[in-house]
C-alpha positions in Angstrom: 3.1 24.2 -17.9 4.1 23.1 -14.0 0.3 24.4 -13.2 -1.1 22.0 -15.6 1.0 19.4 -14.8 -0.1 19.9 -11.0 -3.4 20.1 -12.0 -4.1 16.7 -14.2 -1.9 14.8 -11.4 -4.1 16.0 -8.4 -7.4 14.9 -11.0 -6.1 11.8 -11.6 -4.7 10.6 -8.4 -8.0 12.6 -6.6 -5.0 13.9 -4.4 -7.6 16.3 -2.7 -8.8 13.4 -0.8 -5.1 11.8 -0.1 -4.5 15.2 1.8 -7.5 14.9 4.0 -6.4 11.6 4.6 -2.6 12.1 5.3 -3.7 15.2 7.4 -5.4 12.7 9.4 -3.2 10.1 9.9 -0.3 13.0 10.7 -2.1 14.3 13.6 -3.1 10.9 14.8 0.7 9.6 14.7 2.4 12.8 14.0 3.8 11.3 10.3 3.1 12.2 6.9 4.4 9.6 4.3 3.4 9.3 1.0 5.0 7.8 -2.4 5.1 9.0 -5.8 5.8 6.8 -9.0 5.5 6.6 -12.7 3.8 3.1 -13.6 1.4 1.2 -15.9 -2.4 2.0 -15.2 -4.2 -0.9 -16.3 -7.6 0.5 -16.2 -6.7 3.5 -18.4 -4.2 1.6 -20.3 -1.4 4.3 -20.3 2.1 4.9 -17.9 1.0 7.4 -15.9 1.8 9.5 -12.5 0.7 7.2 -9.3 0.2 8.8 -5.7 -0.7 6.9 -2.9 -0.2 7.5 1.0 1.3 4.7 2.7 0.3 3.1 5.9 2.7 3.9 8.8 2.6 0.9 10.2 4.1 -1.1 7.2 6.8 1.5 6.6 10.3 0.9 8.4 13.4 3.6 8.2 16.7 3.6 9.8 15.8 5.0 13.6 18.9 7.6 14.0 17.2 10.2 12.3 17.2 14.4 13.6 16.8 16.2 10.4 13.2 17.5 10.3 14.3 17.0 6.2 15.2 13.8 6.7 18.0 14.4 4.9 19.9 11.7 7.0 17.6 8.9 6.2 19.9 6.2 5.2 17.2 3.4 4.5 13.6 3.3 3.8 11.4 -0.1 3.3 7.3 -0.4 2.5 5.9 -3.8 3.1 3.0 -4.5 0.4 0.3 -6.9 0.0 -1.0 -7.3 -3.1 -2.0 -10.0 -5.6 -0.2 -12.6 -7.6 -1.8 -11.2 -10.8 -0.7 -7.3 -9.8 2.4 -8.9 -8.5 3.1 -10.6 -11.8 2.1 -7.6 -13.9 4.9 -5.6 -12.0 7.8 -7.6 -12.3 7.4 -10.2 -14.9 8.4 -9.7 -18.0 8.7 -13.7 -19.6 6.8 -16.8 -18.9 9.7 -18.1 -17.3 9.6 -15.4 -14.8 5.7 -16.1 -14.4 6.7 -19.5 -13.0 9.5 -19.0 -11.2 7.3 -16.2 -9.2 4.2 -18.4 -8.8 7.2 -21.0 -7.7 8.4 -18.4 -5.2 5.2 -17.9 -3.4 3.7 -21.4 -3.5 6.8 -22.0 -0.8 6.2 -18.7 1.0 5.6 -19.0 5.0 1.6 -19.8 5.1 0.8 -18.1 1.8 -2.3 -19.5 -0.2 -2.3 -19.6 -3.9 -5.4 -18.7 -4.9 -8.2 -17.9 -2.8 -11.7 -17.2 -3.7 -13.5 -16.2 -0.1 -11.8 -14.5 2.5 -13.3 -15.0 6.0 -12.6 -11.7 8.3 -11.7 -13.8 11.7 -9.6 -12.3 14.3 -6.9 -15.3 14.1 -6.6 -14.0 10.1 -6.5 -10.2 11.2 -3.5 -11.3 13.3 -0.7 -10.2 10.5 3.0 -10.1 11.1 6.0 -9.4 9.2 5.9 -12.3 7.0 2.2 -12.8 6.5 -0.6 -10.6 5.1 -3.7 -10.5 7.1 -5.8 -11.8 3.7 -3.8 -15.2 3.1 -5.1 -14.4 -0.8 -2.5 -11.8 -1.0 1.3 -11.7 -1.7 3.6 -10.1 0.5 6.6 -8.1 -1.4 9.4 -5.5 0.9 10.1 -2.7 -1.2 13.6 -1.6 0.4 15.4 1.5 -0.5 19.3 1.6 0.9 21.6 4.6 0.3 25.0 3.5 -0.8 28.0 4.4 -1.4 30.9 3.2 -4.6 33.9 4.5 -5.7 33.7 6.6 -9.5 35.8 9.6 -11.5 34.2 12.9 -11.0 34.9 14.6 -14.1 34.6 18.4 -15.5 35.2 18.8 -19.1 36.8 22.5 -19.1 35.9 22.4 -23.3 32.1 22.0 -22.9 31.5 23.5 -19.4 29.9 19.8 -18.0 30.4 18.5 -15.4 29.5 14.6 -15.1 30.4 11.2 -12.8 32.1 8.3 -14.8 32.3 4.6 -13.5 35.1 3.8 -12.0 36.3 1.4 -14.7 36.3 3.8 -17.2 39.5 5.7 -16.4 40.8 4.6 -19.2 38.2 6.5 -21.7 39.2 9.4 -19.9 43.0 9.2 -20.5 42.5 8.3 -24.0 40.1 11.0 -24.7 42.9 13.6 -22.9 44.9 12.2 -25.2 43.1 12.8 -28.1 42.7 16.1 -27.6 46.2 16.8 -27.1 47.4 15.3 -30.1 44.7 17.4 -32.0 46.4 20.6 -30.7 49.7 19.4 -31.6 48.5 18.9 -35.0 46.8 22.4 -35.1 50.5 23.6 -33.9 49.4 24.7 -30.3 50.1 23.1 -26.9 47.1 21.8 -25.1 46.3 23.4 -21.9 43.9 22.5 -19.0 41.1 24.3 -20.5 41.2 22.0 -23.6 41.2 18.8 -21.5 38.8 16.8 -19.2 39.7 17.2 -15.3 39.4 14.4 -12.7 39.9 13.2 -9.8 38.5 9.9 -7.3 35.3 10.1 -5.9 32.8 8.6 -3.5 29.4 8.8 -4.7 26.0 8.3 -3.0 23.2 6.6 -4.7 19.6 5.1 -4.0 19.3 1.5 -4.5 16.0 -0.1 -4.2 15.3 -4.0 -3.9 12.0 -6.2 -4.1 12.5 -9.3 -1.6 9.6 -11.7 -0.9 9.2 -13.3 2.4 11.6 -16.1 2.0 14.7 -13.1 1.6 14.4 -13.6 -2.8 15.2 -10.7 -4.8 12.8 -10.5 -7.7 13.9 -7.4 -8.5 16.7 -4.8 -7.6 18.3 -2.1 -9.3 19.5 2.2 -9.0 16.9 4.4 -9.0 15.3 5.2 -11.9 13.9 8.7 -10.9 15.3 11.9 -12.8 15.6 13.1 -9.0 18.4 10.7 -7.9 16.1 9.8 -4.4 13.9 7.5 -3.8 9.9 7.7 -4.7 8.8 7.8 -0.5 7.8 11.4 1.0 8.1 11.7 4.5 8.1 14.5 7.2 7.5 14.0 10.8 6.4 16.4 13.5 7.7 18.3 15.3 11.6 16.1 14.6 13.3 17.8 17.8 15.6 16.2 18.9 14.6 13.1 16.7 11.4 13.0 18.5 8.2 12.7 17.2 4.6 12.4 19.0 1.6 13.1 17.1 -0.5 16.8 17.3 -3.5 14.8 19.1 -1.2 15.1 22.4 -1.2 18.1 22.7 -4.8 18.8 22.7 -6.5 15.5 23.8 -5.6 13.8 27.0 -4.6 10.6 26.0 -5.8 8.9 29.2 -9.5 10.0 28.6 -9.5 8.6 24.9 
């Protein structure tokens, strides 16, 4: 079943070609990043597995990174330009939020509205972090930030499961240990550990992603959604020694001759 799984993503998403490409752009810059997510696809009018490599120059991450895993990456951010229609199709869900997005951008640093033509100049190739080389297009920071909160971690000794509980909730928990105690009573035994749920405070680790426009607005922000726990971003770097990276061309091209 994983087989055909693998199989009907890499026909959809053509991943064959997104390896050549990321293959490329690894030994150029010695990174490989790519991201992974569930969304609508318009053209074949179904939810549906979306792969796409992402360009390394509009992908930020905290900078005290030595895991080759990356297993300390603490924050992760894509820029993306895209248009207002896409843009609205991702995170509107009312008329109201249709104009309070078209509101959003109208006031965003040097964006244009609409925008039939597009002239390729050199001024307008001139992007930076606020502004999208094609003025047509909206500029959105997808920004993933691991954090931290208090909760219960909690192992139910009756079912074998083992599960976190907001923080808030302690209460539940007592009352359900209560429960069960007094339903032992009533079945004339004493209620033992094994019968109860067991917990104790915890500090738990979580992705958080948020969707800021250029003027710092959240349009949209929430835990991840992925069955995974992480965030949807791959990334690997070579050869992470050290928390250095320099790209595979180095070592057999000499960069002063390119």
């Amino acid at each position: 079943m994983m087989t055909a799984m693998m199989q009907y993503s890499y026909q959809v998403n053509n991943i064959s070609e997104l390896n050549t490409r990321l293959l490329e752009m690894a030994f150029c810059s010695g990174f490989f990043i790519r991201s992974t997510y569930y969304r609508w696809n318009s053209e074949r009018r179904i939810s549906d597995v979306f792969v796409q490599n992402e360009n390394i120059f509009k992908v930020a991450f905290n900078s005290n990174i030595e895991d080759p895993l990356f297993r300390d990456l603490t924050m992760i951010g894509v820029i993306r330009d895209m248009p207002l229609k896409e843009l609205e199709s991702a995170f509107c869900k009312s008329k109201e939020d249709v104009k309070a997005l078209r509101e959003e951008y109208s006031v965003a640093p040097h964006y244009v509205v609409s925008s039939d033509t597009y002239a390729f100049t050199e001024q307008k190739r001139q992007t930076n972090f606020y502004t999208p080389s094609d003025p047509s297009l909206c500029r959105v920071y997808e920004i993933w930030t691991k954090e931290t909160e208090e909760c219960w971690y909690c192992h139910d000794y009756a079912t074998g499961k083992e599960y976190i509980e907001d923080f808030s909730n302690l209460k539940s928990i007592e009352e359900e240990n209560e429960k069960r105690k007094r339903e032992m009573q009533r079945l004339g035994f004493e209620a033992t550990k094994e019968d109860l749920i067991y917990y104790e405070y915890k500090l738990r680790d979580f992705w958080y992603v948020r969707y800021m426009t250029p003027n710092g607005n959240v349009i949209f922000q929430g835990e991840t959604p992925f069955e995974h726990g992480s965030h949807p971003i791959t990334i690997s770097a070579f050869p992470m020694i050290n928390g250095e990276v320099f790209p595979p061309a180095e070592e057999s091209i000499d960069i002063q001759r390119i």
